[in-house]
N, CA, C and O atoms as a Maestro MAE file, in Angstrom:
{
 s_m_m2io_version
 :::
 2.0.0
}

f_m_ct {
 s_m_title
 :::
 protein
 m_atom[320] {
  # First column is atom index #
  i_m_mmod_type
  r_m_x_coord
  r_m_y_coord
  r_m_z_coord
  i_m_residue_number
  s_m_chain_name
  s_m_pdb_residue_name
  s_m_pdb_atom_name
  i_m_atomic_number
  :::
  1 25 -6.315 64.902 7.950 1 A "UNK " " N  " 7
  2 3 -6.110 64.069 9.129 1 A "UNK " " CA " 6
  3 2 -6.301 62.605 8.734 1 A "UNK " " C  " 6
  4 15 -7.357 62.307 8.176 1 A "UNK " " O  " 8
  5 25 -5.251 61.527 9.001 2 A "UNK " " N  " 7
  6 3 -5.424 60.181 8.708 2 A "UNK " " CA " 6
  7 2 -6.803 59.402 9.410 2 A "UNK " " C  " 6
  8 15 -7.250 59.698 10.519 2 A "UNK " " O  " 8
  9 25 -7.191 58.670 8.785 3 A "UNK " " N  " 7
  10 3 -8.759 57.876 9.277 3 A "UNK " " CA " 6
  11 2 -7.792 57.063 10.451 3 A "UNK " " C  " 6
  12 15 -8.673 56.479 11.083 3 A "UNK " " O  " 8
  13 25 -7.040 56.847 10.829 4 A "UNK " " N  " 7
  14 3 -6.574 56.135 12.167 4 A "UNK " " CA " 6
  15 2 -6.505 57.262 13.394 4 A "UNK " " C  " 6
  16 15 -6.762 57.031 14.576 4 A "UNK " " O  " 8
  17 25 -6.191 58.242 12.954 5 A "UNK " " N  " 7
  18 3 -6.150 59.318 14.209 5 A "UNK " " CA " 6
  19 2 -7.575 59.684 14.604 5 A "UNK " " C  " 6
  20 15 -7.936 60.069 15.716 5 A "UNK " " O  " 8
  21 25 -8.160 59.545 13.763 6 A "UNK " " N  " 7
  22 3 -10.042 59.396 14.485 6 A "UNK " " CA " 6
  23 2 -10.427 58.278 14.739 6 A "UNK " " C  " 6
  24 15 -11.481 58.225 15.372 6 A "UNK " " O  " 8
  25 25 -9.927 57.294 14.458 7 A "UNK " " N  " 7
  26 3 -10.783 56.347 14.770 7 A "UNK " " CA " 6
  27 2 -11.790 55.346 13.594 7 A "UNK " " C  " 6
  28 15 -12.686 54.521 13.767 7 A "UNK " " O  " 8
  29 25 -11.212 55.827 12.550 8 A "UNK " " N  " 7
  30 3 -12.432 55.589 11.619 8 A "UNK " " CA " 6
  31 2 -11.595 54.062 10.667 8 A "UNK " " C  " 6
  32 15 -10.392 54.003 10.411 8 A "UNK " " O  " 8
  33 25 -12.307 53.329 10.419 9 A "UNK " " N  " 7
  34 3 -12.109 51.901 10.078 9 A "UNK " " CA " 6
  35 2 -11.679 52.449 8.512 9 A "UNK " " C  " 6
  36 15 -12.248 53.373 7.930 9 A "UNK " " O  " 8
  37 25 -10.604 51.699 8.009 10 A "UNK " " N  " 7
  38 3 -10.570 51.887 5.908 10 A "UNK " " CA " 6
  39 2 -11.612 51.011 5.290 10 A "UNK " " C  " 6
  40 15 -12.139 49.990 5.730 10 A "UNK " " O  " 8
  41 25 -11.789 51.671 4.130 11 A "UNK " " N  " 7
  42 3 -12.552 51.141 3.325 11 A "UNK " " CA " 6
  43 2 -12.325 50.254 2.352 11 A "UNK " " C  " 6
  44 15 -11.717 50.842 1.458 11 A "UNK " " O  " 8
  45 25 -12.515 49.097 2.068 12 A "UNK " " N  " 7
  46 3 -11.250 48.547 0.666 12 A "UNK " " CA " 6
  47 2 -12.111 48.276 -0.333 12 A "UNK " " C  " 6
  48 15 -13.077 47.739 0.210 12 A "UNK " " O  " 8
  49 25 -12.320 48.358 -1.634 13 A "UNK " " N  " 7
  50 3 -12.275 48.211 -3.054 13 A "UNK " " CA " 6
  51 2 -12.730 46.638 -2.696 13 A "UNK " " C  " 6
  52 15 -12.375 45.853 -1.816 13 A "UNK " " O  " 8
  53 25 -13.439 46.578 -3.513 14 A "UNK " " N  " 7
  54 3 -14.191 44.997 -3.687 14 A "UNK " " CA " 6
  55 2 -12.859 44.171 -4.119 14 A "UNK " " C  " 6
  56 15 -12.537 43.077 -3.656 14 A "UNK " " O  " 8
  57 25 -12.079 44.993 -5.199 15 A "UNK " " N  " 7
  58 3 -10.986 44.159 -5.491 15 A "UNK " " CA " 6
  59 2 -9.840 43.946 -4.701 15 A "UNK " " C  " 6
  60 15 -8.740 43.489 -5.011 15 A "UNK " " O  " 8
  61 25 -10.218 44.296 -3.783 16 A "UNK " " N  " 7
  62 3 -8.794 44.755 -2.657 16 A "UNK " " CA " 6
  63 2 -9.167 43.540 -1.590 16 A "UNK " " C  " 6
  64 15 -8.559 42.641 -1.009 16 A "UNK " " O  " 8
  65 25 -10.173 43.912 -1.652 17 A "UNK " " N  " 7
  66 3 -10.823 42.454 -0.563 17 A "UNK " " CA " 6
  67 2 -10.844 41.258 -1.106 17 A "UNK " " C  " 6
  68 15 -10.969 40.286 -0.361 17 A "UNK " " O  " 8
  69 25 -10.736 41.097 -2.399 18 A "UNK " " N  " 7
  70 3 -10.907 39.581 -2.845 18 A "UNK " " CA " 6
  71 2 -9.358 39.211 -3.225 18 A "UNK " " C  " 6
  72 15 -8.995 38.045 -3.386 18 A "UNK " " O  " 8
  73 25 -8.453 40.382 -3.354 19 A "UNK " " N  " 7
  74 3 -6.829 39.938 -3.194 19 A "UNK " " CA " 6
  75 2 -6.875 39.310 -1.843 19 A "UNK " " C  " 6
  76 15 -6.774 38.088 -1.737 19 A "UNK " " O  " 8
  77 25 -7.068 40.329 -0.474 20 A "UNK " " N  " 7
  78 3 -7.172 39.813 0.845 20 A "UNK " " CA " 6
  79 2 -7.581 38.475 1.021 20 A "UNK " " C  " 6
  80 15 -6.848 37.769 1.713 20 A "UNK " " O  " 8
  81 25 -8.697 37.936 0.491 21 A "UNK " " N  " 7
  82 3 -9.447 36.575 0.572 21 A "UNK " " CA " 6
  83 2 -9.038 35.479 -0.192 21 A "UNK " " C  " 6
  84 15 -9.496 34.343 -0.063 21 A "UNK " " O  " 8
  85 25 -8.202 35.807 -0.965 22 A "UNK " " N  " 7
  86 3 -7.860 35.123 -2.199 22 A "UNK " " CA " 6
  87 2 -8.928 34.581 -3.338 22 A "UNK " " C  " 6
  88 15 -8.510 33.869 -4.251 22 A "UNK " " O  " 8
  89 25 -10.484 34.988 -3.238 23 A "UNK " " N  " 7
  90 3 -11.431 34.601 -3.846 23 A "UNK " " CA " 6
  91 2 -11.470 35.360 -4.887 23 A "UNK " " C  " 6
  92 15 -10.615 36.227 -5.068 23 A "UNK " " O  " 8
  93 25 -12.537 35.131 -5.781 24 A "UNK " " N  " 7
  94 3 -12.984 35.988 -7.057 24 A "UNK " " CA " 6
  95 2 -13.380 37.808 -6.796 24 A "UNK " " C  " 6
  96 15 -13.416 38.070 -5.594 24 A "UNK " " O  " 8
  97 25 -13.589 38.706 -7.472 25 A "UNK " " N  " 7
  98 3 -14.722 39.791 -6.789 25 A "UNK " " CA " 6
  99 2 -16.071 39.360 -7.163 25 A "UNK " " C  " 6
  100 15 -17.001 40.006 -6.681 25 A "UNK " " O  " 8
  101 25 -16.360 38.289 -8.011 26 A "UNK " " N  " 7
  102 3 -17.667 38.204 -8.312 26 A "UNK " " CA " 6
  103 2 -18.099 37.525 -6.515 26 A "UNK " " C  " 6
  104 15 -19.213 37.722 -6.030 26 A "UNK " " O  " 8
  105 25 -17.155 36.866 -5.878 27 A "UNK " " N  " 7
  106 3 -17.830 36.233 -4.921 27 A "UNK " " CA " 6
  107 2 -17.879 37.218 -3.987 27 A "UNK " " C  " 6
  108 15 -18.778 36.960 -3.187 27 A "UNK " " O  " 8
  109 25 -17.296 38.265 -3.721 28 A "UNK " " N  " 7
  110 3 -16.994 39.179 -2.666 28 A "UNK " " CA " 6
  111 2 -18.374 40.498 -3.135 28 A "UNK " " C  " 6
  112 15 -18.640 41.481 -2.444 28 A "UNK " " O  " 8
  113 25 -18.832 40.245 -4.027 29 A "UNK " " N  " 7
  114 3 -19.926 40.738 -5.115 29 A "UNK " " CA " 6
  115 2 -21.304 40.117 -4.587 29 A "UNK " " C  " 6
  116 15 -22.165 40.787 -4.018 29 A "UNK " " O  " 8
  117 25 -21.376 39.041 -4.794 30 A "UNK " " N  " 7
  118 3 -22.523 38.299 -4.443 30 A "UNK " " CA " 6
  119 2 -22.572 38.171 -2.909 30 A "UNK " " C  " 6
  120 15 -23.686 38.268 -2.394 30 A "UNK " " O  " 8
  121 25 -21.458 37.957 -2.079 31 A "UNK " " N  " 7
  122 3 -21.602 38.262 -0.509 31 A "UNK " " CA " 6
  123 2 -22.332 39.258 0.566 31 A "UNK " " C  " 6
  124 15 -23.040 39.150 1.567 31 A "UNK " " O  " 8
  125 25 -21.622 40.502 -0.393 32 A "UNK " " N  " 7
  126 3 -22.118 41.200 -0.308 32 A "UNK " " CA " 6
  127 2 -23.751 41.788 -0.426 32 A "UNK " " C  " 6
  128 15 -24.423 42.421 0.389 32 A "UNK " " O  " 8
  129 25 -24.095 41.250 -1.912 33 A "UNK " " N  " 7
  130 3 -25.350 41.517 -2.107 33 A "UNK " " CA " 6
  131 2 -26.501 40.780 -1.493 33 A "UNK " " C  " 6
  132 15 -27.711 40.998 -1.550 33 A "UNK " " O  " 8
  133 25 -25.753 39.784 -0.847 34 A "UNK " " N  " 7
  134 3 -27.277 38.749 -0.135 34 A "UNK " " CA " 6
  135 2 -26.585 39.270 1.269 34 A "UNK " " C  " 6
  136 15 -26.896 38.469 2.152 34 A "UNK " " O  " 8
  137 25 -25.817 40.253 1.748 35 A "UNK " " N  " 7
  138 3 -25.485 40.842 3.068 35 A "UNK " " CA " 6
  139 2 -24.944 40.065 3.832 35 A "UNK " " C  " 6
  140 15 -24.826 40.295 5.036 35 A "UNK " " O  " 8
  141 25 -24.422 38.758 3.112 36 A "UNK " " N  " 7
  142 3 -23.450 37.943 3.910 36 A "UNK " " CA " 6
  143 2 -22.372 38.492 4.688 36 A "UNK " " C  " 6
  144 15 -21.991 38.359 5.851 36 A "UNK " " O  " 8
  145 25 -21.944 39.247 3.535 37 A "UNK " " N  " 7
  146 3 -20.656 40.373 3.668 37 A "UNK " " CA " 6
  147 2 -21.298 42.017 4.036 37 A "UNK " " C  " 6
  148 15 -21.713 42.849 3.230 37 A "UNK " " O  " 8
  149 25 -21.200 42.123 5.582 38 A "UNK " " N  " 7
  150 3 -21.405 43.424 5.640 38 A "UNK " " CA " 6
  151 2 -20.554 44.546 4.667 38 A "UNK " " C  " 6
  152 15 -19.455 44.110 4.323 38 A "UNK " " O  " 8
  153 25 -20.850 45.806 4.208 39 A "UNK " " N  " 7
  154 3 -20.580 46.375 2.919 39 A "UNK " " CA " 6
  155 2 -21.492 47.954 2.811 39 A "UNK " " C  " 6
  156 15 -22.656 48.181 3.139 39 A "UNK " " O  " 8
  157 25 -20.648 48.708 2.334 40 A "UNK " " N  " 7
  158 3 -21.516 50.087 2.131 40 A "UNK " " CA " 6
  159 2 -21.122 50.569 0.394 40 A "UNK " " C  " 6
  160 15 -20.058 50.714 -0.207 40 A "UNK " " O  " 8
  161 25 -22.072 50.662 0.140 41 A "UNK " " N  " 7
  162 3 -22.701 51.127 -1.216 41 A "UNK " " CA " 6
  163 2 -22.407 52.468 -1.161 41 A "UNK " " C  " 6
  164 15 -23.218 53.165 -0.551 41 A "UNK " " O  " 8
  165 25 -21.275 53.097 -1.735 42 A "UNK " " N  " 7
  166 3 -21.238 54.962 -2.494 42 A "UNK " " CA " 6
  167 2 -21.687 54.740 -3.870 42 A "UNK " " C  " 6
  168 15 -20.915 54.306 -4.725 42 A "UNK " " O  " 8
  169 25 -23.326 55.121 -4.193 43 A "UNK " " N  " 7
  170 3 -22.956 55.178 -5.207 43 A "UNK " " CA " 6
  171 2 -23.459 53.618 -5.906 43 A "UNK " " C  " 6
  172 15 -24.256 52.805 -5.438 43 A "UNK " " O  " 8
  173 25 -22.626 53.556 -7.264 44 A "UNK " " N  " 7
  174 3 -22.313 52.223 -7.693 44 A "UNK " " CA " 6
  175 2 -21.152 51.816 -7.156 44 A "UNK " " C  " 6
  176 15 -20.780 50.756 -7.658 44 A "UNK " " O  " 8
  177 25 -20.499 52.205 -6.405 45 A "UNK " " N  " 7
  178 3 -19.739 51.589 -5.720 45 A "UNK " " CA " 6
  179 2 -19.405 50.782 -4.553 45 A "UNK " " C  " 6
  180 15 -19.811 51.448 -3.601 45 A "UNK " " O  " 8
  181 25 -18.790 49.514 -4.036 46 A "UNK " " N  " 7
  182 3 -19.392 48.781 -2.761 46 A "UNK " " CA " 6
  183 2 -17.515 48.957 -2.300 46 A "UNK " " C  " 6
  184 15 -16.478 49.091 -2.950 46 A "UNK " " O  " 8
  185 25 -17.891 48.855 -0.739 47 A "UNK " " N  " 7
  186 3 -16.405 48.781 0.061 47 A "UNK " " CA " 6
  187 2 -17.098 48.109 1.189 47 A "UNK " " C  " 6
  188 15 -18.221 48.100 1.696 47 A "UNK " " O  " 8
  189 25 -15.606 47.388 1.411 48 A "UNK " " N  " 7
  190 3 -15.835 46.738 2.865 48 A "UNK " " CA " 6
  191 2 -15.167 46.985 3.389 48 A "UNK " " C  " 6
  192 15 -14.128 47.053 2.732 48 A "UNK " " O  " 8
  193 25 -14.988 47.319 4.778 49 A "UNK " " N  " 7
  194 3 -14.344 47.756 5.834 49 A "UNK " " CA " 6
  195 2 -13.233 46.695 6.651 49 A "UNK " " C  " 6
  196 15 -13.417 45.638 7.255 49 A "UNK " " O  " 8
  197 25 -12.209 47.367 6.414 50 A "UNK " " N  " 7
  198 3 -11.036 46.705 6.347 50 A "UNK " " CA " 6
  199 2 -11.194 45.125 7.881 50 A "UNK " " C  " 6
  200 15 -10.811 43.956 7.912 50 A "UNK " " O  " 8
  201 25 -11.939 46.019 8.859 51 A "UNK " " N  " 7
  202 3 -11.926 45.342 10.121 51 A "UNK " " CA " 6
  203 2 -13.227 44.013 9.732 51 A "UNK " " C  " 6
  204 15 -13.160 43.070 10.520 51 A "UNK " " O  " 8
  205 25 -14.048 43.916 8.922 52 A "UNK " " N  " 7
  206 3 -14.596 43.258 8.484 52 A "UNK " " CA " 6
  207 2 -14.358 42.015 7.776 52 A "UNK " " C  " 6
  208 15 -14.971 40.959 7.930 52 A "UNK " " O  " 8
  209 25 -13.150 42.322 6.774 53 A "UNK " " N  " 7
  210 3 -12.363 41.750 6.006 53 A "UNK " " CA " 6
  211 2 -11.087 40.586 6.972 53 A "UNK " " C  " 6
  212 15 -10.491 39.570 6.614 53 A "UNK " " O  " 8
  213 25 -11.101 41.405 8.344 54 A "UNK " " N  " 7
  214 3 -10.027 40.728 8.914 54 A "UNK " " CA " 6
  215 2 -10.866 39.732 10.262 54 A "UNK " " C  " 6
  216 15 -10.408 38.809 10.936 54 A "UNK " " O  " 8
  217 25 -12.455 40.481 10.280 55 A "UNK " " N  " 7
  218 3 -13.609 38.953 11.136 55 A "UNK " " CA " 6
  219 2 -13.362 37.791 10.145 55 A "UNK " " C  " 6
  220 15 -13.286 36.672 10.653 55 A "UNK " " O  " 8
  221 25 -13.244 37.883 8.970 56 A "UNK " " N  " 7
  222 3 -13.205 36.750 8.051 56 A "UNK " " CA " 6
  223 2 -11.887 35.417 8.526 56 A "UNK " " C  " 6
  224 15 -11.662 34.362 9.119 56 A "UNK " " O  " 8
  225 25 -11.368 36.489 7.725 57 A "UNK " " N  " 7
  226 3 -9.651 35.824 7.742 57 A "UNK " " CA " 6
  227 2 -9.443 35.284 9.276 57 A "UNK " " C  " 6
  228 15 -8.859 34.214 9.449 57 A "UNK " " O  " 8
  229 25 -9.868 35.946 10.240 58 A "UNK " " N  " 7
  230 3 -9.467 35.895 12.005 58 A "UNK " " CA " 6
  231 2 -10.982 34.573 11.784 58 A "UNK " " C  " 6
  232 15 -11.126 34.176 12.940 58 A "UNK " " O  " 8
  233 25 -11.665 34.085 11.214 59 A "UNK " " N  " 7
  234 3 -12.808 33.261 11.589 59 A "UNK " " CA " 6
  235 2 -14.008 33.711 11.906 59 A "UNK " " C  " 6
  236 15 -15.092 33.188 11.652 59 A "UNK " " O  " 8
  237 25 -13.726 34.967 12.622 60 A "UNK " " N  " 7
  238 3 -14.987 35.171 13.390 60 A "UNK " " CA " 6
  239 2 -16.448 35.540 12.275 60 A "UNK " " C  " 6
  240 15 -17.642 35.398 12.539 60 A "UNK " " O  " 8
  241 25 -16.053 35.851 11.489 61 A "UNK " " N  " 7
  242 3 -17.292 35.876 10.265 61 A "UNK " " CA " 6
  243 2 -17.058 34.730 9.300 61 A "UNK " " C  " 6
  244 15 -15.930 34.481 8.874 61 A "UNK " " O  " 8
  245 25 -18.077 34.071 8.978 62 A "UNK " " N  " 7
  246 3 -17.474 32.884 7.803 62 A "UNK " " CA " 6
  247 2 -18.868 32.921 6.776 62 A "UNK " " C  " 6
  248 15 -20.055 32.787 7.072 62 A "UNK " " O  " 8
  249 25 -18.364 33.103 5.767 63 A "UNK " " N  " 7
  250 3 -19.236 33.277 4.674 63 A "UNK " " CA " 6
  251 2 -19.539 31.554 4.182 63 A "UNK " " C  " 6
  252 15 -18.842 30.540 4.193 63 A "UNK " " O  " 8
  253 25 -21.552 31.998 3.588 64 A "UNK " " N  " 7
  254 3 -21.520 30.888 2.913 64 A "UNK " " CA " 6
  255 2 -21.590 30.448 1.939 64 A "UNK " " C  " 6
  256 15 -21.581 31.176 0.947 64 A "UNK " " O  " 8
  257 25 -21.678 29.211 1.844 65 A "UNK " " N  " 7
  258 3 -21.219 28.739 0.214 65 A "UNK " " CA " 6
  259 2 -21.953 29.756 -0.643 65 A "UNK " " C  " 6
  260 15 -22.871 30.532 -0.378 65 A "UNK " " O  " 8
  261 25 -21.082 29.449 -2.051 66 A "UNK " " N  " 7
  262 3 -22.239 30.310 -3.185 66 A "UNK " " CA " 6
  263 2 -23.450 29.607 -3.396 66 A "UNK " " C  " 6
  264 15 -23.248 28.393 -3.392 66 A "UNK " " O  " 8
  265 25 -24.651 29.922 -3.581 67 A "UNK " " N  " 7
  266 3 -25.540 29.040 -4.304 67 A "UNK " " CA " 6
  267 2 -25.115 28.795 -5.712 67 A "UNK " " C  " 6
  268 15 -24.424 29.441 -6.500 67 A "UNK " " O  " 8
  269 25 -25.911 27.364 -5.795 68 A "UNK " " N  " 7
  270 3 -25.870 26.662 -7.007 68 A "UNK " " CA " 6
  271 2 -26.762 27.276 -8.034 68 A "UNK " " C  " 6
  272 15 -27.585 28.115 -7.666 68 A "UNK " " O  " 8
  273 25 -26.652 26.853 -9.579 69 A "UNK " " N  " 7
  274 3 -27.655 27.208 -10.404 69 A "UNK " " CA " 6
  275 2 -28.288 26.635 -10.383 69 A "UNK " " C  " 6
  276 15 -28.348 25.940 -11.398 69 A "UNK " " O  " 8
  277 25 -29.564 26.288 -9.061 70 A "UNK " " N  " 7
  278 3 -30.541 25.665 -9.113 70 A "UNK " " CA " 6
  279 2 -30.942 23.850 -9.090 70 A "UNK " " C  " 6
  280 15 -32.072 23.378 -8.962 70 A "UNK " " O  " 8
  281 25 -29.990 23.285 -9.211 71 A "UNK " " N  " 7
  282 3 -29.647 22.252 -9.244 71 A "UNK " " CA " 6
  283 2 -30.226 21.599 -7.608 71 A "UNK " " C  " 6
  284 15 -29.900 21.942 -6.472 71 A "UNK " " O  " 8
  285 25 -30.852 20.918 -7.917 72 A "UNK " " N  " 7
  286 3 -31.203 20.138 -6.027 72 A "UNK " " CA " 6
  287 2 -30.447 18.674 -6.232 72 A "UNK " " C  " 6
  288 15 -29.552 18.547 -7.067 72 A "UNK " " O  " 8
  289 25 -30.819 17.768 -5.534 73 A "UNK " " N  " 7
  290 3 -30.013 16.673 -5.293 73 A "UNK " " CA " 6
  291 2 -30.327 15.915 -6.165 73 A "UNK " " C  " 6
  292 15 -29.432 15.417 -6.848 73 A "UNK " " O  " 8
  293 25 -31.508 15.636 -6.378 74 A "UNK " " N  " 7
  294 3 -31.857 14.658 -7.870 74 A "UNK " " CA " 6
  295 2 -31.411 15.185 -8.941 74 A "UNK " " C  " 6
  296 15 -31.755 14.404 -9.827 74 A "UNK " " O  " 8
  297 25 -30.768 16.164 -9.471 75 A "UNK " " N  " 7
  298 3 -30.319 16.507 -10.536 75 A "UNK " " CA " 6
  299 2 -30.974 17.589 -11.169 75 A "UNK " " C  " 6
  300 15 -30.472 18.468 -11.870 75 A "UNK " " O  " 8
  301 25 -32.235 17.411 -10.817 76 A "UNK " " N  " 7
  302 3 -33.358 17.961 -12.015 76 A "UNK " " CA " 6
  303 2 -33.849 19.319 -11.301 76 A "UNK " " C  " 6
  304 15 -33.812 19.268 -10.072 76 A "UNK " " O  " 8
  305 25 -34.255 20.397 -11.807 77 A "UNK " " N  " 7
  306 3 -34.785 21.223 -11.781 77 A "UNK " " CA " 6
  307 2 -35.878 21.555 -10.580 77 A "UNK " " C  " 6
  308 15 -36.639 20.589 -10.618 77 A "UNK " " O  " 8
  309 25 -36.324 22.441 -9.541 78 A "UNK " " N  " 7
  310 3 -37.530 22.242 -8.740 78 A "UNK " " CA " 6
  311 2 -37.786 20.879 -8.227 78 A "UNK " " C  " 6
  312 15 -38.783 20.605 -7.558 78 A "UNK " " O  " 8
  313 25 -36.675 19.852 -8.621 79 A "UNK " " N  " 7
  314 3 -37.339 18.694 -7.982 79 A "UNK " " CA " 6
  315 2 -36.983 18.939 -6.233 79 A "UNK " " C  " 6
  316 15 -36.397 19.936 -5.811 79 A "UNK " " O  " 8
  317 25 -37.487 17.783 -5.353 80 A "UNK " " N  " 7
  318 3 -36.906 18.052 -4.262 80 A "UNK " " CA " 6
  319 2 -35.880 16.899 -4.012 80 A "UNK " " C  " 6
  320 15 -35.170 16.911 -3.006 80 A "UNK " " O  " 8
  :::
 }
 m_bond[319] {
  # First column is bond index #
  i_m_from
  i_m_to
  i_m_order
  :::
  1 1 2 1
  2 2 3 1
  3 3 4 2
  4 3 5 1
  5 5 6 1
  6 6 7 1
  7 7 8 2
  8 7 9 1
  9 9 10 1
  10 10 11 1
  11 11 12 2
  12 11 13 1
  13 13 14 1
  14 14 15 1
  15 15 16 2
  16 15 17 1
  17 17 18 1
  18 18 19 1
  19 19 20 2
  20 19 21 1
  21 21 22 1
  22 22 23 1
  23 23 24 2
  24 23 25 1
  25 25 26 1
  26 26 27 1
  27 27 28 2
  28 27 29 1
  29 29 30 1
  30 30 31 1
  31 31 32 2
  32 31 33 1
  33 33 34 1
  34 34 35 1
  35 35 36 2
  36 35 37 1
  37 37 38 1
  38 38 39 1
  39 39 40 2
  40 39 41 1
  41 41 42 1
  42 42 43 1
  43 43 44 2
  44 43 45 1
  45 45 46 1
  46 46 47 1
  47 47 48 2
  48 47 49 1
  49 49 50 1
  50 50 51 1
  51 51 52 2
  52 51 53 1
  53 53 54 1
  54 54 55 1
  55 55 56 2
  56 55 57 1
  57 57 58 1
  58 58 59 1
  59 59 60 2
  60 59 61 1
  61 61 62 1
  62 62 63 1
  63 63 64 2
  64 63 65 1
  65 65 66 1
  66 66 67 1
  67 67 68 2
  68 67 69 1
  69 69 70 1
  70 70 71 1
  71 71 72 2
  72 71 73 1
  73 73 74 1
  74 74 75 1
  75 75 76 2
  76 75 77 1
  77 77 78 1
  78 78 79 1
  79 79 80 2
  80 79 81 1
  81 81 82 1
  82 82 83 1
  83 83 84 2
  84 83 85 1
  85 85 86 1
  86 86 87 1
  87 87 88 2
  88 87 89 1
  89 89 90 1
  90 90 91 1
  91 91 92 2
  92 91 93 1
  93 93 94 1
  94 94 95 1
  95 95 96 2
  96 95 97 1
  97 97 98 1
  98 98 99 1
  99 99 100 2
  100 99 101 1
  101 101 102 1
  102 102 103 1
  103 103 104 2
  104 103 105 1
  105 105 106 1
  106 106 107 1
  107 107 108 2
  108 107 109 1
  109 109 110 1
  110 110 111 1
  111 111 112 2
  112 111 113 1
  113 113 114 1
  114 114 115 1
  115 115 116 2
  116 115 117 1
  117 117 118 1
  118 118 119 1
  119 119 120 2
  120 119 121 1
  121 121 122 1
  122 122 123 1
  123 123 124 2
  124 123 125 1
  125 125 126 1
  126 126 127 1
  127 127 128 2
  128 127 129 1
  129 129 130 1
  130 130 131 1
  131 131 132 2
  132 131 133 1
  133 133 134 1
  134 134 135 1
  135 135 136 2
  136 135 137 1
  137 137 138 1
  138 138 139 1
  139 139 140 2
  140 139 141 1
  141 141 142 1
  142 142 143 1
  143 143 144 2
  144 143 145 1
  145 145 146 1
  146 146 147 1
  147 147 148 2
  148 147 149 1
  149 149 150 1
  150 150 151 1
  151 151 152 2
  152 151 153 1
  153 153 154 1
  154 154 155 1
  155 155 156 2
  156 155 157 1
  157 157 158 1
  158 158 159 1
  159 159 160 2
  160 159 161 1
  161 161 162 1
  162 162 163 1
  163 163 164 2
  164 163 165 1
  165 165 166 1
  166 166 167 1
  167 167 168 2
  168 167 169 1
  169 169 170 1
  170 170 171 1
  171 171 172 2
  172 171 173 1
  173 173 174 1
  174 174 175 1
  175 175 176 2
  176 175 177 1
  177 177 178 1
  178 178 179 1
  179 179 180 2
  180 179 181 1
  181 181 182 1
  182 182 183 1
  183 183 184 2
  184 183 185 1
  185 185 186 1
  186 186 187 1
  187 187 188 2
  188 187 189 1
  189 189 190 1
  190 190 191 1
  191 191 192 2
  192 191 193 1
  193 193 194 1
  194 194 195 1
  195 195 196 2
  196 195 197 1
  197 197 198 1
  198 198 199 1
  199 199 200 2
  200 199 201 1
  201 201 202 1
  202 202 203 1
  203 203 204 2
  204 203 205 1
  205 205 206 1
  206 206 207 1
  207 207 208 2
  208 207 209 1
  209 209 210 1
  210 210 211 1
  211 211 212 2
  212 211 213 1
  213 213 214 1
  214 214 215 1
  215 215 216 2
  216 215 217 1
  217 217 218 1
  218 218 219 1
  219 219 220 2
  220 219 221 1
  221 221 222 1
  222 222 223 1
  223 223 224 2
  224 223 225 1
  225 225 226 1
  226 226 227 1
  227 227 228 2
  228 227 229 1
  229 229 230 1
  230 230 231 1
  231 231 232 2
  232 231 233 1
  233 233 234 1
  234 234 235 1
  235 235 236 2
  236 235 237 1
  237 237 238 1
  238 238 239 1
  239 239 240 2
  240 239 241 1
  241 241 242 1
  242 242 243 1
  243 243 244 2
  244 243 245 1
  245 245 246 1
  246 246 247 1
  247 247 248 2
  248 247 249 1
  249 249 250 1
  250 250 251 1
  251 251 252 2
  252 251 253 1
  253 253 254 1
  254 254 255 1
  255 255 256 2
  256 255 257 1
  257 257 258 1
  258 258 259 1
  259 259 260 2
  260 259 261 1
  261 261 262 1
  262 262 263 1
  263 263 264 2
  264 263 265 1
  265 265 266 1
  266 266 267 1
  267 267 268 2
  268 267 269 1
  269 269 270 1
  270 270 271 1
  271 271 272 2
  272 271 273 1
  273 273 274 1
  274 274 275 1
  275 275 276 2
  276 275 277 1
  277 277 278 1
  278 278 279 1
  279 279 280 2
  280 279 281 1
  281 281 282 1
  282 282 283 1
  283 283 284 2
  284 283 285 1
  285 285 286 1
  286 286 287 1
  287 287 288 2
  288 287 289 1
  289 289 290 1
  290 290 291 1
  291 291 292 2
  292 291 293 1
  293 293 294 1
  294 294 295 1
  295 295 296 2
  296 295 297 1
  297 297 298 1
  298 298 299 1
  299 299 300 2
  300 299 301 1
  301 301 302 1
  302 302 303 1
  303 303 304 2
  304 303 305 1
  305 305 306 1
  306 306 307 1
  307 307 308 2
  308 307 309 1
  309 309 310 1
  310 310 311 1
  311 311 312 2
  312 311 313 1
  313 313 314 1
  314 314 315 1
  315 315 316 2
  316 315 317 1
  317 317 318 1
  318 318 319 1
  319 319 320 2
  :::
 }
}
């Protein structure tokens, strides 16, 4: 039975979603892992749910920036 005749949302491939987004998978990777990007884990495996993918694109979810490597505004390390 097709997942549309129940009701049930698709799942897409980290890489499937970052074609969708036009971004990296490392970023659709890291979104995920700080739960920016709602996401279900099979496994070692992560998917996002297609209707999730399309709060983005539609606005209604907006992810944020990546963090930096640590870098603050003075340049330097832990400074503030």
């Amino acid at each position: 039975m097709p997942a549309e005749a129940i009701g049930l949302d698709a799942l897409l491939t980290v890489e499937e979603v970052a074609q969708a987004l036009r971004v990296s998978a490392q970023f659709v990777y890291r979104h995920a892992s700080d739960g920016d990007l709602p996401s279900v884990s099979l496994g070692k495996a992560v998917r996002v749910r297609l209707s999730v993918v399309q709060a983005v694109i539609d606005g209604e979810l907006v992810l944020g920036r990546p963090r930096r490597s640590g870098l603050r505004k003075s340049g330097r390390l832990g400074a503030p």
